[in-house]
Steps between C-alpha positions, in 0.01 A plus 500: 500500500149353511328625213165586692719763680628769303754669614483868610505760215610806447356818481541567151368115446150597684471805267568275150240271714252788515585579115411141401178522707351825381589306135251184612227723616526763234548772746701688825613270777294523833512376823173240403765332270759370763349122494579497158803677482649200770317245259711674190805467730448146490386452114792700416706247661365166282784583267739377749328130467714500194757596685493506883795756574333744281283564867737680659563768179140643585725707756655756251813541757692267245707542191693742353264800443759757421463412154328751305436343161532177299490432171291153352676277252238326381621194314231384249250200661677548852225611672318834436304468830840621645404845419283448795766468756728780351205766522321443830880535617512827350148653569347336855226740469353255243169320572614161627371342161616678231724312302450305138375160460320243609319611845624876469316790511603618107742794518705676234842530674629746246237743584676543799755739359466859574795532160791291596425427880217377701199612653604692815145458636528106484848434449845614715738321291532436164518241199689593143183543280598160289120418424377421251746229341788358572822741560826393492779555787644828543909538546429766792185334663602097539552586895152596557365266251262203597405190281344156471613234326369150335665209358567572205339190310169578671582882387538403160192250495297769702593813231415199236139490642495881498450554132909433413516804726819663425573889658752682281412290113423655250331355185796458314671351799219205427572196286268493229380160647424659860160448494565145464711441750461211762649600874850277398512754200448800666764429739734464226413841333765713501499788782268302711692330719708633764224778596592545831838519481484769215223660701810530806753690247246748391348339165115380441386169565509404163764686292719387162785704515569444076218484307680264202381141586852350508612739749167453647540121529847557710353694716243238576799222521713731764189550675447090538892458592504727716670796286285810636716681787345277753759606748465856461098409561552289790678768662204706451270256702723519782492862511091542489306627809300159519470191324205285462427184342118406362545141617490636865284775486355523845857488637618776246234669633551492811910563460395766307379701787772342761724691324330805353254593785103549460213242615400214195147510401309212408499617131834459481526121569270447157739391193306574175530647192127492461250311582497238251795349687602482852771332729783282405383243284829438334493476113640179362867587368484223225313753235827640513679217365813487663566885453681651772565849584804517655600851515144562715566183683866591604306858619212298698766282674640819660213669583385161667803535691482836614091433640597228681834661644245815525213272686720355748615826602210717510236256537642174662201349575327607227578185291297215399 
């Protein structure tokens, strides 16, 4: 449809309209405000410039909104301006703006909680409280569970850049040269590679099983050929309630919503970490000298798979 036309919305979208206006002018909605709120209608639509089918998911008569919780894997450095998405699903009463990063209007997500669910005054649905950090799968949760992924050479070169960031070392999990290490070396440091897929089966990101270095070092090796249960992980992606990919944000975006129901905000279609980096400027995969991960890569190849299998059904036009 023409973008200067949005479609008609519903009556619960006019009230999460009215909630986002009385957020811009710091008060109660009012008649006065109806110029505006149609101007909002449209702003709130420049998201779908990144992509155009995202329009027609202003109308909230889409998705499958019987679900009544999901649970965030959040892979290290895949994205953790997703959290956006996953909680203005759960709570529409949120000011159109909240979110974190870039461009948001700073909220603590984890204040949400009211113990272990959400806000009922903001929020009808609710989110496993996984923030802070980065929480691995749950056996009994994978079917309501929702994740990003990244290649994982970028992954690697991204957590490099992040202060060796490794969620689940230890100090003595550290090689006494780990401050030393150059991004080729870190990726060869036992327990770092193959984060996601360990992540999948319900271990940290970065985890050495045996803490003796020449058990250590075989981990590492089964890791690069593939040794980790990479089946039993695979079969994990194909099981999760969505499946993103940071290369194709926008689209995972708007997929995300195809599938699970609720309107995307602009916030959500900003990929940060902070703000001293933004967008997809790719690293270059040479610091890494040849090192491959190929347990994580054998897990990215599937969840490629199942986004674009996911895109075309959901979202058909929503590719670019």
């Amino acid at each position: 449809p023409p973008r200067s036309t949005p479609k008609p919305s519903s009556a619960a979208s006019d009230v999460y309209k009215r909630q986002a206006l009385a957020w811009e002018f710091g008060g109660q909605f009012n008649a006065n405000h109806a110029p505006m709120m149609r101007l909002l209608a449209v702003v709130a639509l420049t998201a779908a410039e990144l992509c155009p089918p995202c329009f027609h998911l202003q109308n909230a008569l889409h998705g499958n909104r019987t679900r009544q919780s999901l649970r965030w894997l959040h892979v290290p450095k895949t994205g953790s301006t997703f959290q956006n998405s996953i909680f203005h699903w759960a709570c529409p009463g949120l000011p159109y703006r909240a979110g974190y990063g870039p461009g948001a209007t700073p909220i603590r997500f984890a204040k949400l909680y009211d113990g272990s669910r959400l806000n009922r005054t903001l929020c009808d649905r609710d989110v496993d409280q996984t923030l802070p950090g980065h929480k691995p799968m749950k056996a009994d949760r994978v079917d309501d569970t929702v994740a990003m992924f990244r290649r994982p050479a970028q992954r690697l070169l991204s957590a490099f850049r992040d202060r060796k960031h490794a969620d689940g070392f230890q100090d003595r999990d550290k090689a006494p040269n780990w401050r030393d290490l150059n991004a080729s070396g870190y990726a060869r440091h036992p327990g770092i590679a193959g984060c996601a897929t360990r992540m999948l089966l319900g271990a940290k990101c970065a985890h050495i099983h045996q803490k003796s270095e020449e058990t250590a070092r075989a981990t590492t090796e089964a890791a690069r050929s593939g040794g980790l249960p990479v089946a039993k992980a695979t079969a994990v992606v194909r099981r999760l309630a969505f499946v993103g990919l940071q290369e194709r944000w926008a689209e995972s975006i708007c997929l995300f919503h195809a599938t699970l129901g609720g309107a995307p905000r602009k916030v959500e279609f900003v990929v940060a970490h902070s703000r001293r980096r933004t967008g997809f400027v790719p690293y270059d995969e040479g610091r890494l000298d040849g090192f491959v991960d190929a347990a994580d890569e054998a897990v990215y190849a599937e969840a490629a798979r199942v986004f674009e299998a996911n895109l075309k059904r959901f979202a058909p036009d929503c590719v670019s």
